[in-house]
C-alpha positions in Angstrom: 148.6 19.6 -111.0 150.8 19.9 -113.8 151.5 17.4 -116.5 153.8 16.7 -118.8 153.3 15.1 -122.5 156.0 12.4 -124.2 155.3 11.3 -127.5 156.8 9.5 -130.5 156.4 12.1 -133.8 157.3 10.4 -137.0 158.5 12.0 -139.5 158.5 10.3 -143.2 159.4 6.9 -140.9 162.1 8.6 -138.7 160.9 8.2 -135.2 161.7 11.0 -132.7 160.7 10.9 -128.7 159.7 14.7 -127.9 158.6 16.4 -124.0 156.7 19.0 -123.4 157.0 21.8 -121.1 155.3 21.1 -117.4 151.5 22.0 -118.4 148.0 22.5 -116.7 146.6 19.3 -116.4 143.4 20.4 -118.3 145.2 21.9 -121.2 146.3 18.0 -122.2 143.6 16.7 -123.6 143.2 19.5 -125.7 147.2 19.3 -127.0 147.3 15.6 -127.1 144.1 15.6 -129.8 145.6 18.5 -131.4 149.0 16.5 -132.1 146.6 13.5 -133.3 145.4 15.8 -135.6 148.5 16.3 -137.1 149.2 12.9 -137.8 152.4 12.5 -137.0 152.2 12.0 -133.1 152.2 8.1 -131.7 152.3 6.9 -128.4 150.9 9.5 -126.1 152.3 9.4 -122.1 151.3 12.2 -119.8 153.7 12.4 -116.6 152.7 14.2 -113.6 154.6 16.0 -111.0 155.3 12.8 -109.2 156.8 11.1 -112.2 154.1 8.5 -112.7 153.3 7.6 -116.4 149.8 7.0 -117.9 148.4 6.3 -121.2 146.2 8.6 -122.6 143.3 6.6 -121.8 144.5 6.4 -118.2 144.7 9.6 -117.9 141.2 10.7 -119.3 140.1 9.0 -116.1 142.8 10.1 -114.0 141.8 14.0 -115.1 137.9 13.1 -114.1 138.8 11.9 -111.0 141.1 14.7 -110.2 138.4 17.4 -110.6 136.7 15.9 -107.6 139.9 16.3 -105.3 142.3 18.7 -103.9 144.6 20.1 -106.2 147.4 23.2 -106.2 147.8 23.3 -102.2 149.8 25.3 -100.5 150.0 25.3 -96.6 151.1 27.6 -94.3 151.9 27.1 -90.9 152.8 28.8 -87.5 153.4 27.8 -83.7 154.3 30.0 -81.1 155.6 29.1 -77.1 154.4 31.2 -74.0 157.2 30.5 -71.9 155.1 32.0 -68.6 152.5 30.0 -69.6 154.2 26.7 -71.1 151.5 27.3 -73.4 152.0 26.5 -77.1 149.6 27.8 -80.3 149.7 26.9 -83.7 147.7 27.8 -86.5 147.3 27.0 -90.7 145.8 28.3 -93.8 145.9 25.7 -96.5 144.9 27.2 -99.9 143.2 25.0 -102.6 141.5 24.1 -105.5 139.0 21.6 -106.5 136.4 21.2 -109.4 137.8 24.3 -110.8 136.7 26.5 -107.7 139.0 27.4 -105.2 138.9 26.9 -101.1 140.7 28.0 -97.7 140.5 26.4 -94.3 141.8 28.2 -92.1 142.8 26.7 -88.7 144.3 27.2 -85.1 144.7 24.9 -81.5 146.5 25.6 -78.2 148.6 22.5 -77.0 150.0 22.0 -73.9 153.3 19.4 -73.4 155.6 21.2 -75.2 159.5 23.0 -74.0 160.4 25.6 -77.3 159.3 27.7 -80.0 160.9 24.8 -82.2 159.1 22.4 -81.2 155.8 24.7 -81.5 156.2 25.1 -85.3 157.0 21.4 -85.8 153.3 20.9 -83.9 152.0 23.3 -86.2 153.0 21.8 -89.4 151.8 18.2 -88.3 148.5 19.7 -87.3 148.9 21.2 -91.0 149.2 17.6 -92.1 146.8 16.1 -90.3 144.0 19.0 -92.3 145.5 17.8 -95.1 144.8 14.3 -94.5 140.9 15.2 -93.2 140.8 17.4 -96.7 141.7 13.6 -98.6 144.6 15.1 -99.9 146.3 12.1 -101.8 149.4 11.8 -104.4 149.9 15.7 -104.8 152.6 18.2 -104.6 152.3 20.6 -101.9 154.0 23.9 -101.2 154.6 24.4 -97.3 155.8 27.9 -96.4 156.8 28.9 -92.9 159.2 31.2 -91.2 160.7 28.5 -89.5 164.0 27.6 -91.2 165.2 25.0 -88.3 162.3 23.2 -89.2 161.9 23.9 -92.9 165.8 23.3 -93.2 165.9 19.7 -91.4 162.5 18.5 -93.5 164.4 19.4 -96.4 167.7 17.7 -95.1 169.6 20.9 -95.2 170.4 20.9 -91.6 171.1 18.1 -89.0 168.2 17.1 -86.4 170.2 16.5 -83.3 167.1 16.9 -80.8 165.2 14.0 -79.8 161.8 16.3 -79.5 162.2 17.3 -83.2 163.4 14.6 -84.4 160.2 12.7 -83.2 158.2 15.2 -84.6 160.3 15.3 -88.3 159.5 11.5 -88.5 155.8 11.7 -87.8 155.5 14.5 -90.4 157.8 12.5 -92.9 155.4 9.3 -91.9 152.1 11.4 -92.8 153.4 12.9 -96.1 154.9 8.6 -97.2 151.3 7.7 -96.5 149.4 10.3 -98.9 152.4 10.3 -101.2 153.4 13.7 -101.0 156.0 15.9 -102.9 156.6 19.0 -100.5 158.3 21.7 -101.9 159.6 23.7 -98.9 159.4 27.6 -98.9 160.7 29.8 -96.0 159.6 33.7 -96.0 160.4 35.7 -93.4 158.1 36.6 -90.6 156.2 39.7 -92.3 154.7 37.2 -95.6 152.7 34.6 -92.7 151.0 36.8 -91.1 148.1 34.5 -91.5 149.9 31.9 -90.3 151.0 33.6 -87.4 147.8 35.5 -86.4 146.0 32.2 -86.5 148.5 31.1 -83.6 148.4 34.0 -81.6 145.0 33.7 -81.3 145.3 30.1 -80.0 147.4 31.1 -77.3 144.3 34.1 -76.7 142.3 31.2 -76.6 140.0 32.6 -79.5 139.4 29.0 -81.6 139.5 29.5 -85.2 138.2 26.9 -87.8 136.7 28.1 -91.2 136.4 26.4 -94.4 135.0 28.6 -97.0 135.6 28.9 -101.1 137.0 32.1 -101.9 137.8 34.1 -105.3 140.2 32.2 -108.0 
């Protein structure tokens, strides 16, 4: 996660408030005892990427306790429809990292109940959620790439949601992220950059069952 550092300097007893650049979360210990050094710095605050302020010696425990969860996430997702079949597959890779190491699961299931493609990659990403939940994912920004821009667009409020299958799954994904406090940051590629993604739900609708969790190089 990255942080940001707000402190007072004073300057011969002129007071001014500066802000850092966004930062690695473990380069702020290091800074903020560097500025102490200095003498001039007051008044520490570190603000992370979800605008919540700590003290310094909040965030020494904050930083401890954030080595032992998921950090840096991205997510991708995919869902496909089988129209002969009414057959639906959907498959993620959510990229991670935690105590300094860095993980993949990788993830697929075949669903029945559903009418579109749509409404396939809106199953996907809540399946995406729900691994994200199981992971204890909590208070985090997350990058969610797809190749779906209906469903990318009306997450994001770009676009209107007019039908009730989508809309029911926009507010159960919505729900999930409001519970683990969340900030998505939404990024469409096109087809060709999730191939994982895609492969994964392919293979769903194959029937071949995919679920791997493994650490992998930084």
């Amino acid at each position: 996660m990255q942080m940001t550092i707000r402190y007072i300097y004073d300057f011969k007893g002129v007071k001014t408030t500066f802000t850092s650049e966004p930062m690695d979360r473990n380069l702020v210990l290091k800074l903020a005892d560097d500025l102490f050094k200095a003498g001039r710095a007051k008044e520490i605050e570190v603000i992370d990427e979800l605008g919540q302020e700590w003290t310094l010696k909040e965030f020494k425990k904050l930083n401890e306790q954030l080595d032992e969860e998921p950090e840096n996430i991205t997510v991708l997702f995919d869902g496909g429809f089988d129209v002969e079949t009414s057959s639906t597959g959907i498959g993620t890779a959510i990229y991670y990292s935690k105590g300094g190491r860095r993980f993949r699961l990788r993830e697929n299931a075949r669903l029945d109940g559903l009418d579109s493609n749509n409404e396939a990659e809106y199953a996907a990403l809540y399946f995406a959620m729900q691994k994200l939940e199981e992971l204890g994912v909590n208070s985090q920004p997350v990058t969610i790439t797809g190749d779906s821009l209906t469903v990318l667009n009306q997450l994001g409020g770009d676009w209107p949601c007019y039908e009730e299958s989508h809309a029911r799954f926009l507010s159960k994904i919505e729900e999930k992220m409001a519970a683990m406090r969340l900030k998505p940051l939404y990024k469409p590629v096109d087809r060709r950059h999730n191939k994982e993604a895609d492969q994964l739900a392919k293979q769903a609708l194959e029937g071949t069952s995919i679920s791997s969790h493994a650490e992998i190089g930084t």
